[in-house]
Backbone as CSV, one residue per row, in Angstrom:
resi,resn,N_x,N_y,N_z,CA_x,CA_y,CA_z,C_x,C_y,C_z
1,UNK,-38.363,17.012,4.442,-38.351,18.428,4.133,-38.525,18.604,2.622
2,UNK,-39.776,19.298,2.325,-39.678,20.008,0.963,-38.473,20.715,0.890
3,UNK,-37.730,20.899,-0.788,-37.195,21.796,-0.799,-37.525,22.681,-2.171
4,UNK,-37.058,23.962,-2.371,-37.394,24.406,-3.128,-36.269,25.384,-4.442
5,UNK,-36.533,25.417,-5.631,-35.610,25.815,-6.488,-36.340,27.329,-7.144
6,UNK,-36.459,28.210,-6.190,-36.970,29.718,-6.347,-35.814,30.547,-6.956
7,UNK,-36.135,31.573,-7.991,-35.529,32.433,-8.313,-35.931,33.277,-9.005
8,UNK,-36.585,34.450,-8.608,-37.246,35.968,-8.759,-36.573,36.716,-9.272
9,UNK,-36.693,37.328,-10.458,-36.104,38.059,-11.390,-37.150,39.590,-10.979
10,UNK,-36.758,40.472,-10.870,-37.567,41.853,-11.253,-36.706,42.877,-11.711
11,UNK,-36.777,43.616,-12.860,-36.329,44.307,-13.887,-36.701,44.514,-14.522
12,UNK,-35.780,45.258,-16.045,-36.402,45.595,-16.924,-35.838,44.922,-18.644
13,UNK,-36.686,44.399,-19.145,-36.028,44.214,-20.502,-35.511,44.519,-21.056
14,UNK,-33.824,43.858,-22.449,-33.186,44.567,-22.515,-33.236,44.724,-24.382
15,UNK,-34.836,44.264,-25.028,-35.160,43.419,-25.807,-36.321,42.957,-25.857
16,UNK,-36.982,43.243,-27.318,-38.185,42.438,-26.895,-38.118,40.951,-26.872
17,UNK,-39.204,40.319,-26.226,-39.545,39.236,-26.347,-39.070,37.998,-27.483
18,UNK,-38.753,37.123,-27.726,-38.451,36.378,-28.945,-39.168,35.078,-28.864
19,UNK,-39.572,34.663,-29.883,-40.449,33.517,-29.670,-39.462,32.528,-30.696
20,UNK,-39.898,31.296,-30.049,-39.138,29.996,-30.667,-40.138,28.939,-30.778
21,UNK,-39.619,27.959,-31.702,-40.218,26.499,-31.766,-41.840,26.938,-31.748
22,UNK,-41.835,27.914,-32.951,-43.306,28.144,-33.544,-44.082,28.734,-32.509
23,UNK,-43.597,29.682,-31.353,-44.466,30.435,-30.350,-44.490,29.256,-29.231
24,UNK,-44.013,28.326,-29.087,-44.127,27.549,-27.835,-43.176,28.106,-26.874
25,UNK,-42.082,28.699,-26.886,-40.867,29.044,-25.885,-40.747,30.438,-26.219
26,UNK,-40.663,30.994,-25.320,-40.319,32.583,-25.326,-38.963,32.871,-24.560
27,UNK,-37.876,33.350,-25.154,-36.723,33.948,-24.253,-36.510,35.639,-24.072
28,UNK,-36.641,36.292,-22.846,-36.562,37.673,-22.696,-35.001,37.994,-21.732
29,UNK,-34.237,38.785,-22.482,-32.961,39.086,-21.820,-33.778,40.136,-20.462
30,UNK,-33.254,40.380,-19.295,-33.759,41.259,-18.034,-32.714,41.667,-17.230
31,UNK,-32.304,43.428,-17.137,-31.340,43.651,-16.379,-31.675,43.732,-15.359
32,UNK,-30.607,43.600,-14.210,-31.324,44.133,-12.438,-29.901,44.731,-12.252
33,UNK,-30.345,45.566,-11.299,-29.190,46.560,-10.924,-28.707,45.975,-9.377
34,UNK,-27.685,46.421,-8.875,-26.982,46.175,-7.525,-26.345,46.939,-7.225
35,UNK,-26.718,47.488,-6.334,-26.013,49.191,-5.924,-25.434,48.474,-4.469
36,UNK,-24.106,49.197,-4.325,-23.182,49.197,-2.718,-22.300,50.040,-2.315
37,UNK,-22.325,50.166,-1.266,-20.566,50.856,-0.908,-19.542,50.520,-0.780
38,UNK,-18.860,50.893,-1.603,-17.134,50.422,-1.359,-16.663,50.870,-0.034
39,UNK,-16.091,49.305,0.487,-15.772,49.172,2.228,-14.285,50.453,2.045
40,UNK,-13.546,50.192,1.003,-12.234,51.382,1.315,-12.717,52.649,0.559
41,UNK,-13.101,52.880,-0.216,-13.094,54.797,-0.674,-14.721,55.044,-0.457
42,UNK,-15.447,53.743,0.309,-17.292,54.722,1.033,-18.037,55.269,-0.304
43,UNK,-17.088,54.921,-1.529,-18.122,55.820,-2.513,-19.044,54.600,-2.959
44,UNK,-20.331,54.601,-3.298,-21.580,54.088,-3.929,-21.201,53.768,-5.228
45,UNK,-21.245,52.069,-5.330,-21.089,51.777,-6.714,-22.515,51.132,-7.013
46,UNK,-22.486,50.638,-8.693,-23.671,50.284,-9.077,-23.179,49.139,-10.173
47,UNK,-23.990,48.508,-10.525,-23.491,47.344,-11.775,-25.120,46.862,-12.457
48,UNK,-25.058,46.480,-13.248,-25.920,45.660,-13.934,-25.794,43.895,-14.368
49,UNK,-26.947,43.228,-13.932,-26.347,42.027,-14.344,-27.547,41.852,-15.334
50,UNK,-27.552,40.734,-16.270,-28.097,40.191,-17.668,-28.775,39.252,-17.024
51,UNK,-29.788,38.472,-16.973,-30.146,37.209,-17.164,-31.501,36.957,-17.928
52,UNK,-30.869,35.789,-18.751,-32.197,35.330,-20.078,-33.031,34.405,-19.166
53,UNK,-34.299,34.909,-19.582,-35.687,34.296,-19.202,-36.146,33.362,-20.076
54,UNK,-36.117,32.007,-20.103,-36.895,31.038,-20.969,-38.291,30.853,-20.512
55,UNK,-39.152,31.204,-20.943,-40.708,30.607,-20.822,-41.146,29.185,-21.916
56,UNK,-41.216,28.357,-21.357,-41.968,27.564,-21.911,-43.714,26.987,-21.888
57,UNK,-43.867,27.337,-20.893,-45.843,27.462,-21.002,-46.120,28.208,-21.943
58,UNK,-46.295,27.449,-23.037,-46.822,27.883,-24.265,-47.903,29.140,-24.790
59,UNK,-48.730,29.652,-23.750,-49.493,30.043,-23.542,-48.384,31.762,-22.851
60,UNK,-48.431,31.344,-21.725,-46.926,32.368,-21.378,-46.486,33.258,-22.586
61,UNK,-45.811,31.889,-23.367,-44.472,32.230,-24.156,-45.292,33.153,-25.101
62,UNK,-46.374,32.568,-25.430,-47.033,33.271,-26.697,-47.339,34.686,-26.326
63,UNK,-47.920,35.151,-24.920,-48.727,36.710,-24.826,-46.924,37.205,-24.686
64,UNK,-45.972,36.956,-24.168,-44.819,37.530,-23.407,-44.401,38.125,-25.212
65,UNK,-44.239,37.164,-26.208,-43.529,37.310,-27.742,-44.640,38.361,-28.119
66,UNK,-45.864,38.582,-28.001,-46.885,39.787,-28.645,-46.662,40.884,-27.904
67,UNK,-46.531,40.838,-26.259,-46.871,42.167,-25.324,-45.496,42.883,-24.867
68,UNK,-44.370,41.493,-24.539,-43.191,42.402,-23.677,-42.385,43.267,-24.678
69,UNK,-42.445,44.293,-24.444,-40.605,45.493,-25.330,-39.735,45.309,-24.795
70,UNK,-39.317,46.151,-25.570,-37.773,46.505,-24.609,-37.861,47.554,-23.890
71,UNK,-37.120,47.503,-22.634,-37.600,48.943,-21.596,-38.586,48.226,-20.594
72,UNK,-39.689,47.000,-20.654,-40.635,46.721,-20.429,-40.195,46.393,-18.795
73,UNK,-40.913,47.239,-17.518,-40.557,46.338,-16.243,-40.991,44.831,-16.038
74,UNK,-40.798,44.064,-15.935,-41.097,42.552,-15.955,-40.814,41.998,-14.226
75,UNK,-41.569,40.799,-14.201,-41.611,39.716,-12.892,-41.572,38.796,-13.541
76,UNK,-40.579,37.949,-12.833,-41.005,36.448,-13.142,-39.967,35.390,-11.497
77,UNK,-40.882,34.746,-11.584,-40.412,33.498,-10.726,-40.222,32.790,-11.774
78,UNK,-38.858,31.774,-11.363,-38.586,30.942,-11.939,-37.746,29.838,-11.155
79,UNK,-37.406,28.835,-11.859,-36.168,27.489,-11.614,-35.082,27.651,-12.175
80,UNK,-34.049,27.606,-11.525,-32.687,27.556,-12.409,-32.531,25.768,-12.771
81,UNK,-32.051,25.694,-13.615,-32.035,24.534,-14.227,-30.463,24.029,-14.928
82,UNK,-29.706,23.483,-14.519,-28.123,23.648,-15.338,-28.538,21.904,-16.638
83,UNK,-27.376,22.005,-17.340,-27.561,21.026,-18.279,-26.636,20.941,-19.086
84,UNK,-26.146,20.181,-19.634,-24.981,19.769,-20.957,-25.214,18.945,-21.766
85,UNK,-24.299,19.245,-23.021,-24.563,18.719,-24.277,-23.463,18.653,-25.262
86,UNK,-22.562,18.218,-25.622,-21.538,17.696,-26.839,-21.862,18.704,-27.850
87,UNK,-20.431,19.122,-27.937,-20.364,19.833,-29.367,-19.264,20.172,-29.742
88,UNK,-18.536,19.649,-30.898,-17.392,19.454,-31.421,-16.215,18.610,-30.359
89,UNK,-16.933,17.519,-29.854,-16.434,17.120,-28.839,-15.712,17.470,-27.901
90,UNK,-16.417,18.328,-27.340,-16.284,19.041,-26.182,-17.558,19.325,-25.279
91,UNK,-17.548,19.201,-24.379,-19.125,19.508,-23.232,-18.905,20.704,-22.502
92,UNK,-20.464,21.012,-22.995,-20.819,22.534,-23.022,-21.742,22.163,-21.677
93,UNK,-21.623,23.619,-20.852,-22.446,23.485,-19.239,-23.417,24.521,-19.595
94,UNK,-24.365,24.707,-19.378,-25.492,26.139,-19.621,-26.140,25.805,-18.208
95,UNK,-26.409,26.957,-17.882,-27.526,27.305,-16.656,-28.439,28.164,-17.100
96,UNK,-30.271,27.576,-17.227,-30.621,28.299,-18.024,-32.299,28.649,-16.627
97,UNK,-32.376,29.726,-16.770,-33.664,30.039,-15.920,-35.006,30.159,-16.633
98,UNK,-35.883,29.401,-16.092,-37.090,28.788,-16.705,-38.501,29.519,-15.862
99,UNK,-38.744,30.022,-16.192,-39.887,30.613,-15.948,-41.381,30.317,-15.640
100,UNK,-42.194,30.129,-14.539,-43.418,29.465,-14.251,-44.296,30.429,-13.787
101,UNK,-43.782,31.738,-14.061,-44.925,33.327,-13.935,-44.057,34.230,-14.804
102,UNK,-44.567,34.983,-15.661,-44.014,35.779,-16.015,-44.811,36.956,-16.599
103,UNK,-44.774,38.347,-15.697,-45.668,39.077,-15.950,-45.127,40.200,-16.024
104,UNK,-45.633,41.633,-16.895,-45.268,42.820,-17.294,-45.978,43.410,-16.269
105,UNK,-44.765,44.564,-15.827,-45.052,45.463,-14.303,-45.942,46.696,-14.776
106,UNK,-46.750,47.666,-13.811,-47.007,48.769,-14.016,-45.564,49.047,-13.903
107,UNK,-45.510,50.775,-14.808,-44.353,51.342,-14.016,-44.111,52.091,-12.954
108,UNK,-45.324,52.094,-12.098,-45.370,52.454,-10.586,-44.782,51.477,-9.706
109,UNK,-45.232,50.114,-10.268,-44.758,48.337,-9.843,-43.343,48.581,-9.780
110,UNK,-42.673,49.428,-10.907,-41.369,48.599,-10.987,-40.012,49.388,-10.170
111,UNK,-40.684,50.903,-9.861,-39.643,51.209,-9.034,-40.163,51.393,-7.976
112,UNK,-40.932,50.977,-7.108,-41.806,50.815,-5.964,-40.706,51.168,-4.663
113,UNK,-39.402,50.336,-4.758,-38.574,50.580,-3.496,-37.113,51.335,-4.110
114,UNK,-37.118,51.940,-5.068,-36.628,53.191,-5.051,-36.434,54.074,-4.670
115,UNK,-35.209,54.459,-4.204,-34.772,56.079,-3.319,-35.699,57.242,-4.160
């Protein structure tokens, strides 16, 4: 069995674009919303969650650091990827999501399944 390490981001930027390591890596912060009903008072809640987008296809990273804003609707598929590293002797855990599409939405694209 193949298996696979998918994870689809769609939102909106919270920030433009930032480029690193001379335009080779691009990181874009992206909120997504999660709307529900509370099982005891039935009222409709909502939240926002954060997650940073690393692009490293150089090519990617470079149009995403010239084109994406802030506000910008965005797609991206990506890999979650976890990893550690020593520092002040202590080990640090990061989970960082890596990006292998990453494209700016119309804004017809981005609220498409909107009430």
């Amino acid at each position: 069995m193949r298996s696979t390490n998918l994870f689809i981001v769609r939102g909106y930027t919270g920030a433009d674009a930032k480029a690193f390591d001379g335009g080779k890596v691009a990181k874009v912060s992206v909120a997504t919303n999660r709307v529900w009903t509370d099982r005891k008072s039935g009222e409709k809640k909502e939240a926002t969650d954060w997650v940073t987008v690393t692009i490293l296809n150089e090519k990617i990273a470079k149009w995403a650091a010239e084109n994406v804003k802030k506000g910008d609707p965005v797609y991206a598929e990506c890999r979650v990827a976890e990893r550690s590293y020593e520092k002040d002797g202590k080990t640090i855990y990061t989970t960082d999501i890596v990006a292998s599409v990453f494209d700016r939405l119309a804004p017809s694209q981005a609220g498409a399944d909107e009430d």
